[in-house]
PyMOL Python script that loads the backbone (N, CA, C, O; Angstrom):
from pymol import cmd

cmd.read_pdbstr("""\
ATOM      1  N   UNK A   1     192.161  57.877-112.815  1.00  0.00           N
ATOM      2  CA  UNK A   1     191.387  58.932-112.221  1.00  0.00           C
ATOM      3  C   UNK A   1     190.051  59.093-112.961  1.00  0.00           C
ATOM      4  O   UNK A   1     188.999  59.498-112.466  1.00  0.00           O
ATOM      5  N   UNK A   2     190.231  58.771-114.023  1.00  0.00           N
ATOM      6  CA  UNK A   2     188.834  58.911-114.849  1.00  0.00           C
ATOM      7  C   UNK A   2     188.094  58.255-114.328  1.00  0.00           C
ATOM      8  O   UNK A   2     187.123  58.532-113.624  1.00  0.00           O
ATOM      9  N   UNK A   3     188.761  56.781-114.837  1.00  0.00           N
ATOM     10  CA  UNK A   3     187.897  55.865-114.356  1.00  0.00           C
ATOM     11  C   UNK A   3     186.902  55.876-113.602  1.00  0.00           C
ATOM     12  O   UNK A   3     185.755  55.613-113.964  1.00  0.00           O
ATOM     13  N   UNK A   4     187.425  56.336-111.915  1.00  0.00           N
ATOM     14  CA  UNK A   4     187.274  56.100-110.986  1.00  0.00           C
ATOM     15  C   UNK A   4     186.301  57.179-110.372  1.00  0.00           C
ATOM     16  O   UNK A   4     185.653  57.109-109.328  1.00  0.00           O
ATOM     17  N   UNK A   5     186.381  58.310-111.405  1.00  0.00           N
ATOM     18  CA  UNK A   5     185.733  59.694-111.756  1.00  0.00           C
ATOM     19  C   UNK A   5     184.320  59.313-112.132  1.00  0.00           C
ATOM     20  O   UNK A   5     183.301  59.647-111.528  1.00  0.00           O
ATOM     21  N   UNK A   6     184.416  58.492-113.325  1.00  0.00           N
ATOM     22  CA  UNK A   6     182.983  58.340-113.939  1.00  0.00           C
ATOM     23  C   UNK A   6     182.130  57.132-113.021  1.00  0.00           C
ATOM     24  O   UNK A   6     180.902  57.204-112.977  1.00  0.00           O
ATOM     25  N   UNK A   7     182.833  56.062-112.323  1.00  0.00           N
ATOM     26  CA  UNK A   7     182.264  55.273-111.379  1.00  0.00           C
ATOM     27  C   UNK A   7     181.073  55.684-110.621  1.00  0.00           C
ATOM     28  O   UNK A   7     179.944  55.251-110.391  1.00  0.00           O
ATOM     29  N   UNK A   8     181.967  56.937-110.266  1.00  0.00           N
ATOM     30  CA  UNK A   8     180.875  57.298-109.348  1.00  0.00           C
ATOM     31  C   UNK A   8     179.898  58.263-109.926  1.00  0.00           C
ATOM     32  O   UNK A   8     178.871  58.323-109.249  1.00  0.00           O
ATOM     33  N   UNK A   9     179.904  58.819-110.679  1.00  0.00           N
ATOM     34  CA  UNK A   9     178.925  59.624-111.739  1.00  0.00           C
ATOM     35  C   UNK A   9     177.954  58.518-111.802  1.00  0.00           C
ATOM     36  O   UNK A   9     176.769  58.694-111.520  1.00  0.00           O
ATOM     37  N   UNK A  10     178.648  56.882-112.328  1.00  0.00           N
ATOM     38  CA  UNK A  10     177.246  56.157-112.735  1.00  0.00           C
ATOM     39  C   UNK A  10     175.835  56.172-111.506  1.00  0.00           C
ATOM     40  O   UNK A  10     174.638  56.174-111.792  1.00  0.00           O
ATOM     41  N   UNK A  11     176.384  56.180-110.276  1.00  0.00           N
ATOM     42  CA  UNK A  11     175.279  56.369-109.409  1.00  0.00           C
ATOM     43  C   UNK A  11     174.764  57.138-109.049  1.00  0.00           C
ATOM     44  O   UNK A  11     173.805  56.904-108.314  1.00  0.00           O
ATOM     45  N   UNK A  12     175.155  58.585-109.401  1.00  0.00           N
ATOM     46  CA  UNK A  12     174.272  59.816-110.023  1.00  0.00           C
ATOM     47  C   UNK A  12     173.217  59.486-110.938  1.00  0.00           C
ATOM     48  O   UNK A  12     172.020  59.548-110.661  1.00  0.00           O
ATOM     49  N   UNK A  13     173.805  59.058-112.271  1.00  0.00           N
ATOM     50  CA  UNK A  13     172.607  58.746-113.505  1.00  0.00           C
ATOM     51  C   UNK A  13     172.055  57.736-112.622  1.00  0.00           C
ATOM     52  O   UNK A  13     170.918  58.205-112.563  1.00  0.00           O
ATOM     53  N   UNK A  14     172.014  56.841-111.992  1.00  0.00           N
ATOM     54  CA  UNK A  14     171.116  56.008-111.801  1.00  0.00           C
ATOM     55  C   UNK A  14     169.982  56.409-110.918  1.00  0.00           C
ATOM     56  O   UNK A  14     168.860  55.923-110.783  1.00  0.00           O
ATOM     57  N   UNK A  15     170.828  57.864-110.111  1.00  0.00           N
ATOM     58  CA  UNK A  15     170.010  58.363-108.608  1.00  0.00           C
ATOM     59  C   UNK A  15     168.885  59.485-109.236  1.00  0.00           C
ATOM     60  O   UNK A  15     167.813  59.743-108.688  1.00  0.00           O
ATOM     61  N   UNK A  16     169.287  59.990-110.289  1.00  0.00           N
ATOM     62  CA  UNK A  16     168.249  60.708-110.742  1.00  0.00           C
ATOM     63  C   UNK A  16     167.621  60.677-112.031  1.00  0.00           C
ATOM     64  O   UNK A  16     168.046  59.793-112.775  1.00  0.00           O
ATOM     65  N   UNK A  17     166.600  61.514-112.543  1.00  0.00           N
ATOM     66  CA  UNK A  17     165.542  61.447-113.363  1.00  0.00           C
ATOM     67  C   UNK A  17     165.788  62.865-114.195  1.00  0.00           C
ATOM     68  O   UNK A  17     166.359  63.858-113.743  1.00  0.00           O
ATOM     69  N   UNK A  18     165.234  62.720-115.477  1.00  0.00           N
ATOM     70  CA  UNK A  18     164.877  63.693-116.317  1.00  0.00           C
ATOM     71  C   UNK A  18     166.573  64.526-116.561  1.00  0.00           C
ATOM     72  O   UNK A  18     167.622  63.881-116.564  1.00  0.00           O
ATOM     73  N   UNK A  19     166.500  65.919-116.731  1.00  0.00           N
ATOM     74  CA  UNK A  19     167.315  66.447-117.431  1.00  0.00           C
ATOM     75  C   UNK A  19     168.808  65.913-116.481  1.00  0.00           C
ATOM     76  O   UNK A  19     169.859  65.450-116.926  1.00  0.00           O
ATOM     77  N   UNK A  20     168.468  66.148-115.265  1.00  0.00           N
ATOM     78  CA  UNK A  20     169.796  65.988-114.481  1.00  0.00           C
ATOM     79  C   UNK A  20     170.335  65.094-114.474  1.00  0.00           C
ATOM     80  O   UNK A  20     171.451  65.224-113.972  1.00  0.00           O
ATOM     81  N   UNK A  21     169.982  63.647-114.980  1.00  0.00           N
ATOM     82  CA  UNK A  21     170.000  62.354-115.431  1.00  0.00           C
ATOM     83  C   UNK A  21     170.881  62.559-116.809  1.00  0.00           C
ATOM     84  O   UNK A  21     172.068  62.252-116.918  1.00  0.00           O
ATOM     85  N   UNK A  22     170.289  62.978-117.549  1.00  0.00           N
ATOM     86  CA  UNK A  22     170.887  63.759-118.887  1.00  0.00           C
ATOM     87  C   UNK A  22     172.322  64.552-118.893  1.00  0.00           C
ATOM     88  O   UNK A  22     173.140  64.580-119.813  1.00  0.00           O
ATOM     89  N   UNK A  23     172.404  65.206-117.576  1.00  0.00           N
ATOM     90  CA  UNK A  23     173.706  66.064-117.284  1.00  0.00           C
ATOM     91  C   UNK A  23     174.886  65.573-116.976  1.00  0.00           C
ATOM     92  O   UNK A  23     176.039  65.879-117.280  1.00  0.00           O
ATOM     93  N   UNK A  24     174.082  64.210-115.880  1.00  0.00           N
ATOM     94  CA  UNK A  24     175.575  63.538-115.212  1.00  0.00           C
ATOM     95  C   UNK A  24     175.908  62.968-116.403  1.00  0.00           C
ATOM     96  O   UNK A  24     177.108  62.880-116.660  1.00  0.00           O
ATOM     97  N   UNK A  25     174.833  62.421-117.459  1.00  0.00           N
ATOM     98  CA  UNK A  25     175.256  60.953-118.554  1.00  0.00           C
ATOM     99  C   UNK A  25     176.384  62.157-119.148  1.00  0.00           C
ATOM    100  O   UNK A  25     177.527  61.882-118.781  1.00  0.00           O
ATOM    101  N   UNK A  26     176.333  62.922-119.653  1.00  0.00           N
ATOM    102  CA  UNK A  26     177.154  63.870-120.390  1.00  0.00           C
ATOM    103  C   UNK A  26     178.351  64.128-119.615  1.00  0.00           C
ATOM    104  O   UNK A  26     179.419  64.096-120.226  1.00  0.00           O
ATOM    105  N   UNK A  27     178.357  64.388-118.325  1.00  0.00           N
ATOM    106  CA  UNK A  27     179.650  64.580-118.132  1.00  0.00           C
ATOM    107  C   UNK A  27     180.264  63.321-118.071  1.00  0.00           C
ATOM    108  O   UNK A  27     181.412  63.132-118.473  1.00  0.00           O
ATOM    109  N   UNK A  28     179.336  62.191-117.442  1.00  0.00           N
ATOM    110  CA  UNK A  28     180.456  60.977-117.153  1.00  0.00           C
ATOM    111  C   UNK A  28     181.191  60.555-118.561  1.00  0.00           C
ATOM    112  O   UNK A  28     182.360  60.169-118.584  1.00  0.00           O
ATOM    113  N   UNK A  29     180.161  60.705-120.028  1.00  0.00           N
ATOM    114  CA  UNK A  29     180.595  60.462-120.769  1.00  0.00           C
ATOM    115  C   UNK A  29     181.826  60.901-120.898  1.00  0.00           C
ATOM    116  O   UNK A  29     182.869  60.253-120.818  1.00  0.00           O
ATOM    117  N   UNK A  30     181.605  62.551-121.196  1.00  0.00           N
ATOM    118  CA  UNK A  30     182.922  63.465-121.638  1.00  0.00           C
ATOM    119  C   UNK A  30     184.114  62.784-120.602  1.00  0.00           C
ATOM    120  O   UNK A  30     185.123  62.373-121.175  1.00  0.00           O
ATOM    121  N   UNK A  31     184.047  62.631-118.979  1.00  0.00           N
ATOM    122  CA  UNK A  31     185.103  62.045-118.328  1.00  0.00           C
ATOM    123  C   UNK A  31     186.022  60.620-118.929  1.00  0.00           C
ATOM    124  O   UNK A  31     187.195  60.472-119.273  1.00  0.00           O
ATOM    125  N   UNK A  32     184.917  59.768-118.856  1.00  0.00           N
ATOM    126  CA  UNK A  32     185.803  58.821-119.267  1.00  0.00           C
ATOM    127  C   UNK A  32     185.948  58.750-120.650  1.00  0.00           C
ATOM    128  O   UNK A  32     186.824  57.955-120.990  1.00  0.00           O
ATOM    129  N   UNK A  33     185.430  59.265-121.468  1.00  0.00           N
ATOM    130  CA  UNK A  33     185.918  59.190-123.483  1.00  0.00           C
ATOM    131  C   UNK A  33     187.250  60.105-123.509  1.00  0.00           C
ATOM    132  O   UNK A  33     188.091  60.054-124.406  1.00  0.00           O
ATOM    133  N   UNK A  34     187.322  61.240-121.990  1.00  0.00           N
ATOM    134  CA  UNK A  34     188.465  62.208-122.536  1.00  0.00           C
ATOM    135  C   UNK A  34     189.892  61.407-122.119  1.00  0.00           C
ATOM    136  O   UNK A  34     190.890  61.192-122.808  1.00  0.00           O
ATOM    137  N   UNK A  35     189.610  61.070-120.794  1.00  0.00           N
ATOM    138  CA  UNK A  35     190.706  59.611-120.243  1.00  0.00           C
ATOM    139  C   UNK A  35     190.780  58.482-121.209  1.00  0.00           C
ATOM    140  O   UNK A  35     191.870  58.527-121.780  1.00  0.00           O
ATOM    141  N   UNK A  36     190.283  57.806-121.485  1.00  0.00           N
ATOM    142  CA  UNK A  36     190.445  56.883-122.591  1.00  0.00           C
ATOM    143  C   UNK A  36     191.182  57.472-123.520  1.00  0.00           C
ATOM    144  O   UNK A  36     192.251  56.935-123.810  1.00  0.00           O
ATOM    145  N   UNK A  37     190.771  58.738-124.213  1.00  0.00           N
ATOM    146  CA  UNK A  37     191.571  59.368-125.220  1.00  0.00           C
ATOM    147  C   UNK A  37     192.801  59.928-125.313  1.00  0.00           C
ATOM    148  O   UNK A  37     193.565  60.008-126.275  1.00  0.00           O
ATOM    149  N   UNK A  38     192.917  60.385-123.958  1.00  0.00           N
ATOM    150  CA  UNK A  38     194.338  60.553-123.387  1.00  0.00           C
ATOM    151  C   UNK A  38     195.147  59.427-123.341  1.00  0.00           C
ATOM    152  O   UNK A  38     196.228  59.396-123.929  1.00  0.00           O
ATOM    153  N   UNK A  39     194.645  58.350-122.586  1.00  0.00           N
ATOM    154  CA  UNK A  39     195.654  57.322-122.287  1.00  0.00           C
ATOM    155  C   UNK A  39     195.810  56.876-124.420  1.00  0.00           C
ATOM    156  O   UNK A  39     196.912  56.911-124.969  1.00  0.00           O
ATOM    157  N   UNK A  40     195.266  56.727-124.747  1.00  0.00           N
ATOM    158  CA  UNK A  40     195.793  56.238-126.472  1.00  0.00           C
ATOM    159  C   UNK A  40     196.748  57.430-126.810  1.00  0.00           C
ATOM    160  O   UNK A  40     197.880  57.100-127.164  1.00  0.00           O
ATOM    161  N   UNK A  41     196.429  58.933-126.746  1.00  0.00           N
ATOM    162  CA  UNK A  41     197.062  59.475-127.613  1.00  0.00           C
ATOM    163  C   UNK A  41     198.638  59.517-126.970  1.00  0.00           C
ATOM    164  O   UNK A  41     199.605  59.566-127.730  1.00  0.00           O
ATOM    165  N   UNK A  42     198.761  59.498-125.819  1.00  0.00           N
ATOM    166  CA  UNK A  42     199.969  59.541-124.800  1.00  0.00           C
ATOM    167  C   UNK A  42     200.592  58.166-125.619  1.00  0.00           C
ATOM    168  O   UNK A  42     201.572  58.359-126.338  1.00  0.00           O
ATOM    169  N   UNK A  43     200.096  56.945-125.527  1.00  0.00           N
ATOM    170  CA  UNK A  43     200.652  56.258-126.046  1.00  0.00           C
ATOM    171  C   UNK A  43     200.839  56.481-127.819  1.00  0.00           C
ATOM    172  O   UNK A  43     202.001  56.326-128.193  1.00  0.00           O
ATOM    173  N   UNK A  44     200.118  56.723-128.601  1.00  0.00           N
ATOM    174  CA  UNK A  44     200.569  57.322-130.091  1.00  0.00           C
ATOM    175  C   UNK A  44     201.547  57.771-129.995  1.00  0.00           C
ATOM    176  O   UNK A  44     202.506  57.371-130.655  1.00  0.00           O
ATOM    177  N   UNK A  45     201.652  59.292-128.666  1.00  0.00           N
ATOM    178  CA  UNK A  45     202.961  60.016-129.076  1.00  0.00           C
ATOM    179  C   UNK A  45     204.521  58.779-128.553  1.00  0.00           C
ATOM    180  O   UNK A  45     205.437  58.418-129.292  1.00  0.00           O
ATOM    181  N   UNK A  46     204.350  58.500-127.419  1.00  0.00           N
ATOM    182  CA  UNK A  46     205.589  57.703-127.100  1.00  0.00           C
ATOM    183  C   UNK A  46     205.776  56.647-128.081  1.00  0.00           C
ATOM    184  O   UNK A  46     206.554  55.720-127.861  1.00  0.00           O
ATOM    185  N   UNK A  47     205.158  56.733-129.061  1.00  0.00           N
ATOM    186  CA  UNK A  47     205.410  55.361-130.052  1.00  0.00           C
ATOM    187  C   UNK A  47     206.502  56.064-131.061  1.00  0.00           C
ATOM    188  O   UNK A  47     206.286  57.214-131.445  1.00  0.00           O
ATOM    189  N   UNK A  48     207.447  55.494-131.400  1.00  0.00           N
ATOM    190  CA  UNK A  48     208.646  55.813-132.228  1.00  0.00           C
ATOM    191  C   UNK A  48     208.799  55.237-133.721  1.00  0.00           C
ATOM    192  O   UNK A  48     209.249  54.092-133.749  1.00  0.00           O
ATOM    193  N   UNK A  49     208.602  55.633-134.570  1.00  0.00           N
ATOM    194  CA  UNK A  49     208.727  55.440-135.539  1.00  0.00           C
ATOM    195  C   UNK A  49     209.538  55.339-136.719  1.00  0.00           C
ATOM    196  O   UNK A  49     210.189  56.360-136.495  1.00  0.00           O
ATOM    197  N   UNK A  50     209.910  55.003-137.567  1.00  0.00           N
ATOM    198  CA  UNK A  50     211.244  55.586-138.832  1.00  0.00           C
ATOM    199  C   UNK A  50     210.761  56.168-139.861  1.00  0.00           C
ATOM    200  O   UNK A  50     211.314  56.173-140.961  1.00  0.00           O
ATOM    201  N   UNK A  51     209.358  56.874-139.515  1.00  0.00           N
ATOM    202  CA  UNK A  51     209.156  58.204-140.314  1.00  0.00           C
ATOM    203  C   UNK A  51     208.427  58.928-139.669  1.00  0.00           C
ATOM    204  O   UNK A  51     207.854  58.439-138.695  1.00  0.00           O
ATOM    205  N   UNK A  52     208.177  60.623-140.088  1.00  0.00           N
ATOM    206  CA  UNK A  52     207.979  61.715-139.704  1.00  0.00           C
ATOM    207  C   UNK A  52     206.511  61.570-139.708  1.00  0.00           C
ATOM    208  O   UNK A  52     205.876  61.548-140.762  1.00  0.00           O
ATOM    209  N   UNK A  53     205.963  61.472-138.547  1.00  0.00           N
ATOM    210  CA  UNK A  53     204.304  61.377-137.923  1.00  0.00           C
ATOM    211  C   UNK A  53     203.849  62.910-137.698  1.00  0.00           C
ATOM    212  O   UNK A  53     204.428  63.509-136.791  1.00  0.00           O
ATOM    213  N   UNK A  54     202.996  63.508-138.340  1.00  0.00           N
ATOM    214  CA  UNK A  54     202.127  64.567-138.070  1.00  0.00           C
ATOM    215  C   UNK A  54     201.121  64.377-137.743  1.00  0.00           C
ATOM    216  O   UNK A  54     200.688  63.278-138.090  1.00  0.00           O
ATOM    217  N   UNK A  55     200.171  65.267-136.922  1.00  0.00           N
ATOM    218  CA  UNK A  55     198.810  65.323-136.086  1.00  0.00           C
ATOM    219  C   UNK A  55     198.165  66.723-136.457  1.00  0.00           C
ATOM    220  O   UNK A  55     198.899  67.687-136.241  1.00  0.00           O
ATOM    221  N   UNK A  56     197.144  66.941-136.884  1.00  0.00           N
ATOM    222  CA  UNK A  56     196.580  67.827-137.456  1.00  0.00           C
ATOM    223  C   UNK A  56     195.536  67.924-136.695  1.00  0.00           C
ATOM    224  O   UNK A  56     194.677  67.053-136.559  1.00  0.00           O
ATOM    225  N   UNK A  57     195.578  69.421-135.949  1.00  0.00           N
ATOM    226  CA  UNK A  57     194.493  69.598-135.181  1.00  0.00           C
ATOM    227  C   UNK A  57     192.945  69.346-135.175  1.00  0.00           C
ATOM    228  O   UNK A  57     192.241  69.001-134.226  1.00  0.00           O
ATOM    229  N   UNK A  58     192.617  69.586-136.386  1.00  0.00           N
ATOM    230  CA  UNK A  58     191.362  69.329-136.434  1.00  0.00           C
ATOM    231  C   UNK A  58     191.404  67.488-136.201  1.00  0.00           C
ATOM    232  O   UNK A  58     190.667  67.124-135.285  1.00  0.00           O
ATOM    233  N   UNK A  59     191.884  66.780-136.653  1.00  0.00           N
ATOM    234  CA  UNK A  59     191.906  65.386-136.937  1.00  0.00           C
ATOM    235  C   UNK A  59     191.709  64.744-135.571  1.00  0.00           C
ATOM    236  O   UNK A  59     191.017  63.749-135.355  1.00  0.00           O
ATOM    237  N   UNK A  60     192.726  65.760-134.267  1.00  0.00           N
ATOM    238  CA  UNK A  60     193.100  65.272-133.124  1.00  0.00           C
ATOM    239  C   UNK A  60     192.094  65.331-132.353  1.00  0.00           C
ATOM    240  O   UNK A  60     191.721  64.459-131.567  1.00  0.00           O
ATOM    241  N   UNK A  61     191.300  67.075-132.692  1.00  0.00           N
ATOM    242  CA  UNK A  61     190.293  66.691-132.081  1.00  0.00           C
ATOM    243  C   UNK A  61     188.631  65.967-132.427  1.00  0.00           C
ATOM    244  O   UNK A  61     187.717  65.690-131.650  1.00  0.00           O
ATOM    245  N   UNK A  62     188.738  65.835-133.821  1.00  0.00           N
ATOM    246  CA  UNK A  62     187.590  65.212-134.163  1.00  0.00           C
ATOM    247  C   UNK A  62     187.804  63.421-133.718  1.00  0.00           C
ATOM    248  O   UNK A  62     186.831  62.669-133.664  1.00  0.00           O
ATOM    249  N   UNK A  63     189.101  62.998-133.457  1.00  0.00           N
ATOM    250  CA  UNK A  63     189.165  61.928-132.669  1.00  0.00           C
ATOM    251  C   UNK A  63     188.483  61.342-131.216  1.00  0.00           C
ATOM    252  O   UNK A  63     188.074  60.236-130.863  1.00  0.00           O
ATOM    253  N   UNK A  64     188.563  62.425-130.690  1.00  0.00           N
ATOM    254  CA  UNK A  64     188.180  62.722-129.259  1.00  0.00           C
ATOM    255  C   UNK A  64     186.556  62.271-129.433  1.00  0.00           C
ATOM    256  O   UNK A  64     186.208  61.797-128.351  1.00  0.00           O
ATOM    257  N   UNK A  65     185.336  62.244-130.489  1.00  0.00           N
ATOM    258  CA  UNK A  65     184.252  61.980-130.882  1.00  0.00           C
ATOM    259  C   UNK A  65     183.789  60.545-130.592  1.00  0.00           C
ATOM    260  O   UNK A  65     182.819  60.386-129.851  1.00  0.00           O
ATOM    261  N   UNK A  66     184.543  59.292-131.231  1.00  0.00           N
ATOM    262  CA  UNK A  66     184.512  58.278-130.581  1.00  0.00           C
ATOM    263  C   UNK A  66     184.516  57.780-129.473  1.00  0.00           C
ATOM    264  O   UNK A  66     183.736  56.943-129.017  1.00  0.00           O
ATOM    265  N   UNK A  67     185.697  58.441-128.826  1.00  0.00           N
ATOM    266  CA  UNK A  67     185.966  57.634-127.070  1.00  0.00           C
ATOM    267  C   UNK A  67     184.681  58.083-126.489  1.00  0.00           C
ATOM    268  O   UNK A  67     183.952  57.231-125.980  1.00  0.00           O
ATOM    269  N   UNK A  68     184.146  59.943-126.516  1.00  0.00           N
ATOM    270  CA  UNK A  68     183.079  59.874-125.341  1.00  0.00           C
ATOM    271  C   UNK A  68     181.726  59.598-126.005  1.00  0.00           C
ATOM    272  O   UNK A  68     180.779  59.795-125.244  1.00  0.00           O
ATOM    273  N   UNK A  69     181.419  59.210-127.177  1.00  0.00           N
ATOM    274  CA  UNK A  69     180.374  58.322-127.793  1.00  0.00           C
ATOM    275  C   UNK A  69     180.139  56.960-127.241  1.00  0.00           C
ATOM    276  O   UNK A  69     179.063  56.549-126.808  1.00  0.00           O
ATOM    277  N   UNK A  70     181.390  56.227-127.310  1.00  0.00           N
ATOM    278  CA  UNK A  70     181.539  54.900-126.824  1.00  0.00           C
ATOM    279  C   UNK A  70     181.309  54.782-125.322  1.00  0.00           C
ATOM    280  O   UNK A  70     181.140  53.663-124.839  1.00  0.00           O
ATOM    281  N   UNK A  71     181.298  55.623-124.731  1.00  0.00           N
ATOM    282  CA  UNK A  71     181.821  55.952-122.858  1.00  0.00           C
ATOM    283  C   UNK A  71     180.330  56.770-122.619  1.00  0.00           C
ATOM    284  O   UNK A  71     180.108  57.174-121.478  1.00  0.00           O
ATOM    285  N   UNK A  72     179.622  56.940-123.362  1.00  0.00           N
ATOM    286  CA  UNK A  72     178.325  57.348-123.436  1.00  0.00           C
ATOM    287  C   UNK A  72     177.406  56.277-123.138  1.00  0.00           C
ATOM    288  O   UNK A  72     176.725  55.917-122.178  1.00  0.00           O
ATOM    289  N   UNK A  73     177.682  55.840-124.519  1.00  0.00           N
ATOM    290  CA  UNK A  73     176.979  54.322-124.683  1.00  0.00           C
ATOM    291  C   UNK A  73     176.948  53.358-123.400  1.00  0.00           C
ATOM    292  O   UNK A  73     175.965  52.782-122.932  1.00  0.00           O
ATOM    293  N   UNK A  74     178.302  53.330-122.946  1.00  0.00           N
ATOM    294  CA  UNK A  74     179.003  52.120-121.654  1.00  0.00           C
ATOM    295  C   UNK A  74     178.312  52.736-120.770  1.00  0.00           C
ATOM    296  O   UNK A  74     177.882  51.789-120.111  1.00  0.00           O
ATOM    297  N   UNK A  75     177.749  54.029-120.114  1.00  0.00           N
ATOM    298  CA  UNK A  75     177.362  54.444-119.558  1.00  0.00           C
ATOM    299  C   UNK A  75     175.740  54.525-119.125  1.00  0.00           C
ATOM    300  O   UNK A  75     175.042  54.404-118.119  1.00  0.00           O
ATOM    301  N   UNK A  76     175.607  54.818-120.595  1.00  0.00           N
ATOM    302  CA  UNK A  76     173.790  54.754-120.595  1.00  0.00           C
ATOM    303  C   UNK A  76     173.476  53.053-120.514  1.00  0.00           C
ATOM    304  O   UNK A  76     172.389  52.688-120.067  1.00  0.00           O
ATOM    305  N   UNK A  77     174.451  52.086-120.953  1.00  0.00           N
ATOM    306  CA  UNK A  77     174.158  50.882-120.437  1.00  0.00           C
ATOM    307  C   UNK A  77     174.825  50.337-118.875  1.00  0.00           C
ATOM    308  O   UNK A  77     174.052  49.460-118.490  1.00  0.00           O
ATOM    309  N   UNK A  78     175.372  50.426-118.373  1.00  0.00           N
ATOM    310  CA  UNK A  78     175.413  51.075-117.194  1.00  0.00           C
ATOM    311  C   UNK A  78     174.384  50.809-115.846  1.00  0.00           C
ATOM    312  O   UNK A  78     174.147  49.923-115.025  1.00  0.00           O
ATOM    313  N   UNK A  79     173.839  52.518-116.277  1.00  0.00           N
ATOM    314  CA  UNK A  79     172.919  52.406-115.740  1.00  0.00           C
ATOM    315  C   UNK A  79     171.635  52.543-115.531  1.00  0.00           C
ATOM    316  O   UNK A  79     171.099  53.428-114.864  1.00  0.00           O
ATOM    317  N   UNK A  80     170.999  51.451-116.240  1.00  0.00           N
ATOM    318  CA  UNK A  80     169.865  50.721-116.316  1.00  0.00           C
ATOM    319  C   UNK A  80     169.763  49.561-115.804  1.00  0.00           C
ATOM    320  O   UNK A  80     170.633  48.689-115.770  1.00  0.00           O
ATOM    321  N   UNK A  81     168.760  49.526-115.416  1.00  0.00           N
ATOM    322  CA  UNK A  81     168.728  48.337-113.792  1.00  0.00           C
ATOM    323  C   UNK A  81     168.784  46.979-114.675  1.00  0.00           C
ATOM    324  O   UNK A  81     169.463  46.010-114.333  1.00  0.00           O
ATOM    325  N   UNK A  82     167.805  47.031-116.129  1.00  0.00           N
ATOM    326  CA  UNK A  82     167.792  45.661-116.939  1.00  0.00           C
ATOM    327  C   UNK A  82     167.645  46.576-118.130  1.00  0.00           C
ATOM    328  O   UNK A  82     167.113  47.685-118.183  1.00  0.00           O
ATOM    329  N   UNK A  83     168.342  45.738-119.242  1.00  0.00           N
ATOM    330  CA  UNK A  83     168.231  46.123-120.407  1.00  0.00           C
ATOM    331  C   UNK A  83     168.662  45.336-121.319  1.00  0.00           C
ATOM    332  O   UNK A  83     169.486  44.507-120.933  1.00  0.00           O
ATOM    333  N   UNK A  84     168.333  45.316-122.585  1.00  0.00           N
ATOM    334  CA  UNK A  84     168.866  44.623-123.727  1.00  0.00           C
ATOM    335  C   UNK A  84     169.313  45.180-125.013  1.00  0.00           C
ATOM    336  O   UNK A  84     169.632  46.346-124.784  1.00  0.00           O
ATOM    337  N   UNK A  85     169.433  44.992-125.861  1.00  0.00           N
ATOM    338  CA  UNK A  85     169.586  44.961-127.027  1.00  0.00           C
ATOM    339  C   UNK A  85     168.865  46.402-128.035  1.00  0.00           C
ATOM    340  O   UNK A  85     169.335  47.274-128.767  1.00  0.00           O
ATOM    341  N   UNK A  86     167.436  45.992-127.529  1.00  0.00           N
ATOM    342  CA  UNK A  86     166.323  46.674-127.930  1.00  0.00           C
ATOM    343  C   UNK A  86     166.284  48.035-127.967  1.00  0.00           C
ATOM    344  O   UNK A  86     165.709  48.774-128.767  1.00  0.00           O
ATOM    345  N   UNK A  87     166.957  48.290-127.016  1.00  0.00           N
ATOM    346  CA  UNK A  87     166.730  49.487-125.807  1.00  0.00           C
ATOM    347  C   UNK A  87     167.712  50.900-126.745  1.00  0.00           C
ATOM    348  O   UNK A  87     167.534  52.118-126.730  1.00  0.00           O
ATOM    349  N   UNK A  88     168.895  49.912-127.594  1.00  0.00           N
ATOM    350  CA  UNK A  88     169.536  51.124-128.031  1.00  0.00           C
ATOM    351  C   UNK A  88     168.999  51.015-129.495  1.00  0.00           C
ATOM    352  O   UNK A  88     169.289  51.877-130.324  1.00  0.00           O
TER     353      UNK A  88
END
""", "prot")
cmd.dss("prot")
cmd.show_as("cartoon", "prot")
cmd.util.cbc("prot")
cmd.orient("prot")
């Protein structure tokens, strides 16, 4: 659902300019970094172990920082018609 969520966000950022350009990149980010983050932590928890695993709130959510950084990034490259290297 994310996925398929932020898909179409990308042709928002691509359809517009200036701040609102800025708005969709942010949500599509937050969409797919929060799905990504879900689907790992779902899998963390179903993972079974032979010792006692704790999750410390702050930890859990300062995790969440990466996925929509990365899903930012995938995004702002995305959509740009050409780009390289340079650009970030």
């Amino acid at each position: 659902m994310a996925s398929y969520t932020t898909l179409n966000l990308v042709g928002r950022v691509t359809a517009t300019q200036g701040r609102s350009q800025l708005g969709w990149l942010t949500s599509g980010a937050v969409t797919l970094g929060m799905g990504i983050w879900a689907m790992h932590f779902i899998g963390m928890l179903a993972l079974r172990l032979p010792l006692a695993v704790h999750y410390g709130f702050r930890t859990v959510l300062l995790s969440i920082l990466p996925a929509v950084i990365a899903a930012g990034l995938a995004l702002l490259a995305m959509s740009r018609p050409h780009w390289s290297w340079a650009d970030f």
